[in-house]
C-alpha positions in Angstrom: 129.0 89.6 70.7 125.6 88.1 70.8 123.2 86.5 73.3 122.6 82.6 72.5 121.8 79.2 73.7 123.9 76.4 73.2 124.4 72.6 74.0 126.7 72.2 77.1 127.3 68.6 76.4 125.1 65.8 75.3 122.1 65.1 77.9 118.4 66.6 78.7 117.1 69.6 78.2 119.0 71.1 81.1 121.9 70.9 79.0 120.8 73.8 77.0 122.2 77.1 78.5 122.8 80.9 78.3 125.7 82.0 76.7 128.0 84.8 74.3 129.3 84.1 71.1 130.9 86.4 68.4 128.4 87.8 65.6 128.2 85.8 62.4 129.7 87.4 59.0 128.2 87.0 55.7 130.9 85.3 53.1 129.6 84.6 49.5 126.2 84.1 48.8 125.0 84.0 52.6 122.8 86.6 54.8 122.9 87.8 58.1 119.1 87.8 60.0 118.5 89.7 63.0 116.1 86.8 64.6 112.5 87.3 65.7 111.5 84.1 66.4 113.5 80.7 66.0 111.5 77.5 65.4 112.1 74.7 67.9 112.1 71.0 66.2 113.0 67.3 67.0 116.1 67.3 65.1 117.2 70.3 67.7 116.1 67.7 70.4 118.3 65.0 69.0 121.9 67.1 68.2 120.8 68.1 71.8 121.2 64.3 73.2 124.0 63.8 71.1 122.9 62.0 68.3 122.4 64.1 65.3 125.8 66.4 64.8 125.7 69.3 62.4 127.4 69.1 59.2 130.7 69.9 58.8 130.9 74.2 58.6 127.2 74.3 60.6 127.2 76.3 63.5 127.2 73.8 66.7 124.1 76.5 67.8 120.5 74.3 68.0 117.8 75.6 65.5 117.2 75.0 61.6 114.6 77.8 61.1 114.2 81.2 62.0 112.8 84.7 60.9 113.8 87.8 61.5 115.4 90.7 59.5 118.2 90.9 56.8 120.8 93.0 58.6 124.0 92.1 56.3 124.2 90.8 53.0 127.9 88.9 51.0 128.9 89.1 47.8 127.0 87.9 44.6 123.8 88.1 46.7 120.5 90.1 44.6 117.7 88.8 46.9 117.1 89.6 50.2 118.3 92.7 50.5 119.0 94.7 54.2 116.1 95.8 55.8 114.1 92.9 53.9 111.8 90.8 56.4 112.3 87.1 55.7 111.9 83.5 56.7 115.1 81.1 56.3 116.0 77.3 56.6 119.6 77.6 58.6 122.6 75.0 58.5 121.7 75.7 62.5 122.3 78.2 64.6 118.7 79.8 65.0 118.7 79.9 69.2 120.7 83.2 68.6 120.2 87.4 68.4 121.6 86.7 64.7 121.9 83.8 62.6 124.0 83.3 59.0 122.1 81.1 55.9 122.7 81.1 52.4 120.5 83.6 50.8 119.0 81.2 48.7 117.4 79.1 51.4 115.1 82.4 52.5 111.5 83.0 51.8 109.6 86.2 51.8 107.4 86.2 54.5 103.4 85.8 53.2 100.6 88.4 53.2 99.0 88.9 56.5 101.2 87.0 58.2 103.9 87.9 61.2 107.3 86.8 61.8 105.9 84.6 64.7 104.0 82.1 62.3 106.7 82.4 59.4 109.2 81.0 61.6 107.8 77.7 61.7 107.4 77.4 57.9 111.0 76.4 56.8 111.9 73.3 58.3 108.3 71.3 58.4 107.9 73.3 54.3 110.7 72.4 52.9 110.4 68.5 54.6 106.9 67.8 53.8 107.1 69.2 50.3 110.3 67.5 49.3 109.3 64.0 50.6 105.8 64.4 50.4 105.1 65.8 46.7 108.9 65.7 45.1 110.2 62.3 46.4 106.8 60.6 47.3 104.9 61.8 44.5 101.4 61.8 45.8 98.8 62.8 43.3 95.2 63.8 43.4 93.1 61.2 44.2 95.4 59.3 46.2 95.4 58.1 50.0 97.9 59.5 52.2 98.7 58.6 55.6 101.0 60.8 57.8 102.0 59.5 61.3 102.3 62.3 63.9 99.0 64.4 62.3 99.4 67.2 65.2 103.0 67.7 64.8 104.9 70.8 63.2 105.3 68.1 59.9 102.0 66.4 60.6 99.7 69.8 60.7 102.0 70.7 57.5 101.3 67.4 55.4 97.6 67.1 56.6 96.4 70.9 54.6 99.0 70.5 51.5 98.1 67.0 51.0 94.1 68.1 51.3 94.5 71.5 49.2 96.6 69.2 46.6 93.4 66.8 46.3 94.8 63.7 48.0 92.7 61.5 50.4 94.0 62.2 53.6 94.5 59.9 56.8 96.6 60.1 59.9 97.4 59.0 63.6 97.4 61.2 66.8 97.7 60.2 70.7 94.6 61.8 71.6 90.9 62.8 71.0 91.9 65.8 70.8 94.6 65.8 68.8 92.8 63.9 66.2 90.2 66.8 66.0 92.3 68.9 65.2 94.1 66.7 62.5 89.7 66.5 61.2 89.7 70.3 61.8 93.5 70.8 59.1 91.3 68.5 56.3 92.3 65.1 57.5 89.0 62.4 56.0 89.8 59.8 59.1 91.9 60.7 62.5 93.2 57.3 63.9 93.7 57.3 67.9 96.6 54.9 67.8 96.2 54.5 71.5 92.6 52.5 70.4 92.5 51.7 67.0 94.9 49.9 63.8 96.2 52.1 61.2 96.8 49.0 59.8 93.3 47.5 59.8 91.6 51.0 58.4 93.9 51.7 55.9 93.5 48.1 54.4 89.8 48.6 54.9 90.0 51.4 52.9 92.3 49.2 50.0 95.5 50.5 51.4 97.7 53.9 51.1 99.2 54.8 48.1 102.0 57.2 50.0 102.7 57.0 53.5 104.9 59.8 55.5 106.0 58.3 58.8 108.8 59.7 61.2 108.2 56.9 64.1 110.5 54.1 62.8 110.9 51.0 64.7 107.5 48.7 65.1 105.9 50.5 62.3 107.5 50.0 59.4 106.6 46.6 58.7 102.9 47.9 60.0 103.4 50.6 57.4 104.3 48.2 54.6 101.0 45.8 55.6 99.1 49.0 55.4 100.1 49.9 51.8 98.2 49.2 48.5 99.8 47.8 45.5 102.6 50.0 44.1 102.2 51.9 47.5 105.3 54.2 48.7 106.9 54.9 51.6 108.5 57.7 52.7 110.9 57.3 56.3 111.9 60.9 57.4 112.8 60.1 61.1 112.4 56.8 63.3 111.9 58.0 67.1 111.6 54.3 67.9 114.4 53.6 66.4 116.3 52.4 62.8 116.6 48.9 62.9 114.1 45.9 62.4 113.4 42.9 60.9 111.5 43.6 57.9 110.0 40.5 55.3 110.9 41.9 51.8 108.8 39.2 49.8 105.9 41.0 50.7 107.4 44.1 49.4 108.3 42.2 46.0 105.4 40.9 46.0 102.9 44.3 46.4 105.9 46.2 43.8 106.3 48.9 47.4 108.9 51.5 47.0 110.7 52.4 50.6 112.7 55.7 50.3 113.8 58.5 52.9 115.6 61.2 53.4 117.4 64.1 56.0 116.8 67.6 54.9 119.7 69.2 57.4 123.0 67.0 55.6 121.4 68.1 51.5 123.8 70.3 49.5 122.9 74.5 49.7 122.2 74.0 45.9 119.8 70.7 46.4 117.9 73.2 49.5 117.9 76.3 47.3 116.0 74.2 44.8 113.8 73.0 47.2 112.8 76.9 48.2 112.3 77.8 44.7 109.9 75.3 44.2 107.9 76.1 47.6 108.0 80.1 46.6 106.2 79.0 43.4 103.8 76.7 44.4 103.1 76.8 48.1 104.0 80.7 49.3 100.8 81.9 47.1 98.7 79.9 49.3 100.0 81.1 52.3 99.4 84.4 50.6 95.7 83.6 50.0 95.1 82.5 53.9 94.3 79.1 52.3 96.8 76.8 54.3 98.8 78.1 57.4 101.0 77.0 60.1 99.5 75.7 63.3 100.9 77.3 66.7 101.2 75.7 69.9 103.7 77.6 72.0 105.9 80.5 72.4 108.6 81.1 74.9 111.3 83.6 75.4 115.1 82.3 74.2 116.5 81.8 77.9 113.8 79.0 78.4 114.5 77.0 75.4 115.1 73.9 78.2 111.5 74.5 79.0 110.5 74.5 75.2 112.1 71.8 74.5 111.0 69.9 77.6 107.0 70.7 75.8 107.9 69.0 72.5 109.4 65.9 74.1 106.2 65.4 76.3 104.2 65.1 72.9 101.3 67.3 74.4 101.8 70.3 72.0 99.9 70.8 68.9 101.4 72.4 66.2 104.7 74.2 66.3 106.8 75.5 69.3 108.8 78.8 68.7 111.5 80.8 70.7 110.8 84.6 70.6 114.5 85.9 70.5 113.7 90.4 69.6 
């Protein structure tokens, strides 16, 4: 048996509780990780309240990303092998003493780094690389806005987007947190609170790709802020998924509107997302030359209290559960 945290029925934090559940087994393919640290993120928050259920074979266990050690390995698995210190993107189950994920969704962990900052690079890695550079296609040169700068994703987007040569704008809540979006590589922090995306980015002759995970109000503000063949990628909508929307302008301006959820993707489509990220992203880890931003730790029995921080919006960064 193992010690864990799981969702007592829909609801608040609160609902999140101590309990015992039976060890996972590797089957074909998979790994067994001894957790360190389990990253805590809104898609956590929302199978919490009840509205984002894990795919079918997912362990009903909160958390998508974890590190830890390799403790058990299945058949037809060559790479990580027990003992081996790792990173991993999970199906869910990370608020645990031991988690199981296909092999192929784990990442070594970088050069200088411990498994405190490698648990927060799966789930904000593989999101902002595959809808960032992979489905949004932003290129050198190019103006990128990314709602949310001081988020997990928003810290994440803000120093790829800048090391890969892109223009970079985004929106925080405070003065504060739009320093430390400046600090990441960001050219312009908007204040939302004071100031118009919409008015700067047109200013500026509009964004080419914009990464936005608020929803609601602002997507026809995020269409009026895009240039001509401009892109836009939805990866969340905490205001919520429905609104009125006038396509002619989109027609009209030749916009592209995509999205996507990582957590419901195939193993395979996930595996190839981690291959990609070992190649080109993991060496810059390696180098020191982009790295996760931290906000928070707390121990695994309080994961009310982390969560309780995220959904106040006053953290920076990531917010991590130390579990061994």
């Amino acid at each position: 048996m193992m010690r864990a945290i799981e969702i007592t029925q829909p609801g608040g934090p609160e609902v999140l509780q101590p309990c015992e559940r039976e060890m996972p087994v590797a089957g074909h393919g998979q790994v067994v990780i001894k957790v360190a640290y389990a990253g805590v993120n809104r898609p956590d928050a929302l199978q919490r309240a009840g509205s984002y259920a894990p795919p079918k074979g997912a362990s009903d266990l909160p958390g998508l990303e974890a590190s830890g050690e390799v403790i058990a390995v299945g058949a037809g698995v060559t790479w990580p092998a027990v003992g081996e210190k790792v990173c991993a993107l999970l199906p869910g189950g990370g608020y645990a003493d031991y988690v199981m994920t296909p092999a192929a969704h784990c990442l070594p962990v970088p050069s200088g780094m411990g498994l405190k900052e490698v648990a927060c690079l799966p789930e904000t890695f593989f999101t902002v690389w595959s809808n960032v550079f992979q489905r949004g296609g932003l290129k050198a040169g190019e103006k990128f806005l990314v709602h949310g700068g001081s988020s997990g994703i928003g810290t994440t987007a803000i120093q790829l987007a800048n090391h890969f040569g892109a223009r970079v704008f985004t929106t925080a809540g405070s003065d504060e947190k739009c320093q430390a979006c400046l600090d990441l590589g960001a050219e312009r922090a908007i204040n939302y609170r004071d100031e118009d995306f919409v008015e700067i980015l047109k200013a500026e002759g509009g964004a080419d790709l914009i990464l936005d995970m608020v929803g609601g109000s602002y997507l026809p503000r995020n269409v009026k802020a895009l240039d001509m063949d401009g892109r836009l990628v939805q990866i969340a909508f905490l205001q919520g998924p429905k609104v009125e929307l006038n396509f002619a302008f989109v027609m009209t301006r030749r916009l592209t509107i995509t999205g996507s959820t990582l957590r419901p993707q195939s193993d395979l489509a996930k595996a190839q997302i981690a291959e990609s990220l070992r190649a080109q992203v993991w060496p810059l880890l390696d180098a020191g030359k982009i790295a996760p931003v931290m906000d928070s730790e707390f121990p695994l029995e309080q994961a009310a209290e982390a969560h309780a921080r995220m959904e106040e919006s006053g953290h920076i960064g990531k917010i991590v559960l130390k579990v061994s």
